[in-house]
C-alpha positions as a Markdown table, in Angstrom:
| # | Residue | x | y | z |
|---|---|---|---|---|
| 1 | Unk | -77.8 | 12.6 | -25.4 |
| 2 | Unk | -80.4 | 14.2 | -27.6 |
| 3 | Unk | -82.0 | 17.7 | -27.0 |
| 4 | Unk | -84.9 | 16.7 | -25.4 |
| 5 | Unk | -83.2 | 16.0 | -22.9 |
| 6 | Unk | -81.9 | 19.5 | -22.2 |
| 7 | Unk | -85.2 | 20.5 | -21.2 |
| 8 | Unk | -86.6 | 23.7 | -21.1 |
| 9 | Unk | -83.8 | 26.2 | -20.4 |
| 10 | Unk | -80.7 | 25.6 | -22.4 |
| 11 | Unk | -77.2 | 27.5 | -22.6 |
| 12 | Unk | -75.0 | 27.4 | -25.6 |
| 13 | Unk | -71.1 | 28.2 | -25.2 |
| 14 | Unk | -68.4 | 28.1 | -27.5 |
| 15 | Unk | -65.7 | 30.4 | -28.8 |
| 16 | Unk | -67.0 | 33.5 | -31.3 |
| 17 | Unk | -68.5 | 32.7 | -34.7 |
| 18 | Unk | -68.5 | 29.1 | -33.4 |
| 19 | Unk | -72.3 | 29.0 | -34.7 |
| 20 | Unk | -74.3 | 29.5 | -31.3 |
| 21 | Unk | -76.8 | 32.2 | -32.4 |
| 22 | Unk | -77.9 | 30.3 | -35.2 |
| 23 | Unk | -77.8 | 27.2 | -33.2 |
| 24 | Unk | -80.3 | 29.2 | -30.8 |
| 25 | Unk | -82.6 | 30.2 | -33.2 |
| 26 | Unk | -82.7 | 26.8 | -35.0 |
| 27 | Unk | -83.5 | 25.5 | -31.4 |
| 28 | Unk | -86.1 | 28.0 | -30.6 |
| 29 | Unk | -88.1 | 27.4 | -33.4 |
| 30 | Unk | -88.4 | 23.7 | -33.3 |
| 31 | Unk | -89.0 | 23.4 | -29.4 |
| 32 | Unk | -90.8 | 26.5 | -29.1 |
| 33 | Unk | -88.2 | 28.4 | -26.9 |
| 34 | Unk | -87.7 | 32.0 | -26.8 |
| 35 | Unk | -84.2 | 32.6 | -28.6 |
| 36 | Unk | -82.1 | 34.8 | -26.5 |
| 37 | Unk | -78.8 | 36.3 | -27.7 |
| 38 | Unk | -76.2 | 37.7 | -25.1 |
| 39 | Unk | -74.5 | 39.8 | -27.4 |
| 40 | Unk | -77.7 | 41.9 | -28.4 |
| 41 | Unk | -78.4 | 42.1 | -24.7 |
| 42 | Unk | -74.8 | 43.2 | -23.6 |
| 43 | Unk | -74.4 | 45.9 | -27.1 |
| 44 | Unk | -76.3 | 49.2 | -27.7 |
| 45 | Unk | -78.8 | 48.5 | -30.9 |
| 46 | Unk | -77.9 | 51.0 | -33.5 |
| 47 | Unk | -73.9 | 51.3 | -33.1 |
| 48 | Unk | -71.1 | 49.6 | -33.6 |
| 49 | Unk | -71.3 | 46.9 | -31.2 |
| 50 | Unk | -70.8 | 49.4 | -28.7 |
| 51 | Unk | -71.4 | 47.4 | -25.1 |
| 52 | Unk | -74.0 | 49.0 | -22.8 |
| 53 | Unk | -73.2 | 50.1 | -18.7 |
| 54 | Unk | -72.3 | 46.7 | -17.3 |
| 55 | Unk | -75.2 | 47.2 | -14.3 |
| 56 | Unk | -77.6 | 47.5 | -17.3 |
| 57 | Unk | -76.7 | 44.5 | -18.9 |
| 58 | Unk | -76.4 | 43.1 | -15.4 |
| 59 | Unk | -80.4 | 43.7 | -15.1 |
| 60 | Unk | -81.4 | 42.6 | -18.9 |
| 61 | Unk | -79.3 | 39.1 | -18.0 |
| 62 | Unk | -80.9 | 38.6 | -14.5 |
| 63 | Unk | -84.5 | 39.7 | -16.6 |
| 64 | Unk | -83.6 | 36.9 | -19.2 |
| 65 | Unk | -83.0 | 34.2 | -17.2 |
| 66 | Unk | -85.3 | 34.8 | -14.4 |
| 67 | Unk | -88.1 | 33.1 | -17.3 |
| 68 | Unk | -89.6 | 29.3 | -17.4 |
| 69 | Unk | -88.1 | 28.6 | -20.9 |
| 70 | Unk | -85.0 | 30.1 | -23.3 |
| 71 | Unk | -82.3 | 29.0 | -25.0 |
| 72 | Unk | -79.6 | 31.7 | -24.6 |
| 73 | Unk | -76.5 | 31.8 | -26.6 |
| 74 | Unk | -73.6 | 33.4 | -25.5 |
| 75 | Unk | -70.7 | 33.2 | -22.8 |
| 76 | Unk | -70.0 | 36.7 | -21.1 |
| 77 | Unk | -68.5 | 34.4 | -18.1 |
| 78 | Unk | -68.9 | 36.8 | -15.2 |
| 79 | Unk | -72.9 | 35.7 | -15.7 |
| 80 | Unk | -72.3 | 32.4 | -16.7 |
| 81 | Unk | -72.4 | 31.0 | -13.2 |
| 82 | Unk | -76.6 | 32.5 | -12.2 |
| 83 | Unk | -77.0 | 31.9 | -16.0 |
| 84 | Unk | -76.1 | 27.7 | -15.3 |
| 85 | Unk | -78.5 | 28.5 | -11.8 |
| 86 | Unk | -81.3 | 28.1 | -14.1 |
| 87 | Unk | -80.4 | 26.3 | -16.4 |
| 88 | Unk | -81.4 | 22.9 | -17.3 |
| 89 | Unk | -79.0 | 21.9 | -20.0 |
| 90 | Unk | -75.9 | 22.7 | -21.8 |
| 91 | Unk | -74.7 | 23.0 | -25.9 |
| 92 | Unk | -70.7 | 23.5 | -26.3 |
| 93 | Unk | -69.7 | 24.7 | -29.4 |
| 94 | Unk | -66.2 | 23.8 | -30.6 |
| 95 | Unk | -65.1 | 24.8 | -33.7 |
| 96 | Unk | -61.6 | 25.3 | -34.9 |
| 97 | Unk | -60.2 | 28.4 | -35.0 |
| 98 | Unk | -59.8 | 28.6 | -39.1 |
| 99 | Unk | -63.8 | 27.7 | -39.2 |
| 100 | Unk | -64.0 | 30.8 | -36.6 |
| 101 | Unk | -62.2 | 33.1 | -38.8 |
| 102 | Unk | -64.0 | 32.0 | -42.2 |
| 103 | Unk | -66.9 | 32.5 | -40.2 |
| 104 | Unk | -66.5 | 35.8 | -39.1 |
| 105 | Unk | -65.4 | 37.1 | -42.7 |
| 106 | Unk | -68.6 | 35.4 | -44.5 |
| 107 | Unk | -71.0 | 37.3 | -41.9 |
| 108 | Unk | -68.9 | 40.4 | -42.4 |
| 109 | Unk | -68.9 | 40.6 | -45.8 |
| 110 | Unk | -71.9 | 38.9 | -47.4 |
| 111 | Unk | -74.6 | 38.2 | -44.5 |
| 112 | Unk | -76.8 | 41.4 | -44.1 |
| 113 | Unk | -79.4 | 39.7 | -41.9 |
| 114 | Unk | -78.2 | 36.9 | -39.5 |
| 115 | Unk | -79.4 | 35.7 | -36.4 |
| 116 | Unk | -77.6 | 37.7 | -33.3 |
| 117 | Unk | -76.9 | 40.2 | -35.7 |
| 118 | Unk | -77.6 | 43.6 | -33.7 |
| 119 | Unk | -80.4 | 46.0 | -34.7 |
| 120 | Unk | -78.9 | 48.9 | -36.8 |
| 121 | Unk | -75.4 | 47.8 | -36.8 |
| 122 | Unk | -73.3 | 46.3 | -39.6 |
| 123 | Unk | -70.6 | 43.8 | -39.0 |
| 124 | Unk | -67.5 | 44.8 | -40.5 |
| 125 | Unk | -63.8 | 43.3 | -40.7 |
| 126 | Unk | -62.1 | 44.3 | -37.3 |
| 127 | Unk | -58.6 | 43.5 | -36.6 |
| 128 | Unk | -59.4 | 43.8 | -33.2 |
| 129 | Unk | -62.0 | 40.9 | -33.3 |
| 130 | Unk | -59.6 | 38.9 | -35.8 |
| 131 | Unk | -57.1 | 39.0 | -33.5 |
| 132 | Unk | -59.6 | 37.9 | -30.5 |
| 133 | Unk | -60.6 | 34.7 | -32.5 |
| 134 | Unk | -57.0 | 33.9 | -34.2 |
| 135 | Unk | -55.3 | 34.4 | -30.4 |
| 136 | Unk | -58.0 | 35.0 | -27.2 |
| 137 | Unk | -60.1 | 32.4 | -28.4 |
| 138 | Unk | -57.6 | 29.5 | -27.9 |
| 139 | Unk | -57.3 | 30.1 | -24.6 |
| 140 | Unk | -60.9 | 30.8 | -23.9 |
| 141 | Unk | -61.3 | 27.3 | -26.0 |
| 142 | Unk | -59.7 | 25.5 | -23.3 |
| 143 | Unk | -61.4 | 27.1 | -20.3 |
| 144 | Unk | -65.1 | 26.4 | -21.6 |
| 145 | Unk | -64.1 | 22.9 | -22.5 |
| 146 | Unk | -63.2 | 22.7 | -18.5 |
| 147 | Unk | -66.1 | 24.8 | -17.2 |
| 148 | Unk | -68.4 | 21.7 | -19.3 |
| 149 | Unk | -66.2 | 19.4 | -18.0 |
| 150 | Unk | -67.4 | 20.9 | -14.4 |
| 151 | Unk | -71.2 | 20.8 | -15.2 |
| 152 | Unk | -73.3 | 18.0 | -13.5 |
| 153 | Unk | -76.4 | 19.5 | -15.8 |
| 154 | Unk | -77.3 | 17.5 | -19.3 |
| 155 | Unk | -74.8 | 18.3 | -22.0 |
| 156 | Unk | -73.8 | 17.8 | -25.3 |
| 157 | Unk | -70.6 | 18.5 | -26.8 |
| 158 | Unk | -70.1 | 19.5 | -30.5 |
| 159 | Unk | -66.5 | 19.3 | -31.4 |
| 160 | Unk | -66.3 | 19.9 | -34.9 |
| 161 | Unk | -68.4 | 21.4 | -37.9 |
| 162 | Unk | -69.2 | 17.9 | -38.9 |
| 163 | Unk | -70.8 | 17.1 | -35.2 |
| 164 | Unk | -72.9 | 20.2 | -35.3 |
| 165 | Unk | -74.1 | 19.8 | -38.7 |
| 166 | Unk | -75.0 | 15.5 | -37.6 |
| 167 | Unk | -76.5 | 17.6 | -34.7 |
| 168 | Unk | -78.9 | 19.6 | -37.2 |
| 169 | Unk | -79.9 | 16.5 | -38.9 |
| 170 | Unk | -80.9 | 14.1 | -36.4 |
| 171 | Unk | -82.5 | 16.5 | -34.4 |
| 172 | Unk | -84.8 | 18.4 | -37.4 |
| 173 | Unk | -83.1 | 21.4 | -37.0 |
| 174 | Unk | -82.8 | 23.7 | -39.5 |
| 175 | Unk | -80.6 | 27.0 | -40.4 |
């Protein structure tokens, strides 16, 4: 399956720092889709990734989605299910764990600008969020790799680094 054929409204899921926000916004800029980013929707620009009210969040979501074309990255499940509603294709992400963790430290520690990167914040080391990728995720790994298992919509699965980065290449993508 190639992304064409994911049409105009396309979800990416996959475990944190799994690559879907730059995956978005590579996607957005070559098929001209509007790349949306849950986590800037569901945190407070200018804090520490502080969430917003959940009804608010709720309302920005419903907003999002309720347009002709996006590609939204993200997996805040309790939407996921009005989120797949529109959609008309599917991107799991599904890197390792120690790719996860690498990633996380490189954005923390050397990337001031990157793409879901909320307004006014700065990512910093956390243990809490080190200890969500080394031990939530592997769990949460396994329930998104059923949830795609579930969907009837077109898909693609990216297993590993090296399928997302084949992915990049044959697809004209770039970072």
């Amino acid at each position: 399956m190639a992304l064409g054929d994911l049409g105009p409204r396309i979800c990416i899921m996959g475990p944190s720092n799994s690559g879907k926000s730059t995956l978005a916004t590579a996607i957005g800029r070559a098929r001209d889709l509007a790349p949306i980013h849950l986590d800037l929707l569901y945190h407070r620009p200018n804090t520490d990734w502080q969430p917003r009210p959940d009804a608010e969040f709720r309302a920005l979501h419903e907003a999002t989605i309720s347009g002709d074309s996006w590609v939204i990255d993200g997996n805040y499940s309790r939407c996921l299910p009005q989120r797949l509603a529109r959609a008309t294709g599917v991107i799991l992400l599904d890197s390792s764990t120690a790719i996860s963790l690498w990633r996380y430290l490189r954005r923390s520690w050397f990337e001031r600008h990157r793409p879901g990167g909320l307004e006014g914040g700065k990512d910093s080391v956390k243990w809490a969020m080190i200890r969500h990728i080394a031990v939530t995720t592997r769990e949460n790994r396994r329930r998104y790799k059923e949830m795609f298992d579930q969907i009837s919509l077109p898909k693609i699965r990216l297993a590993t680094s090296r399928d997302l980065g084949r992915f990049y290449r044959s697809e004209g993508l770039s970072r």
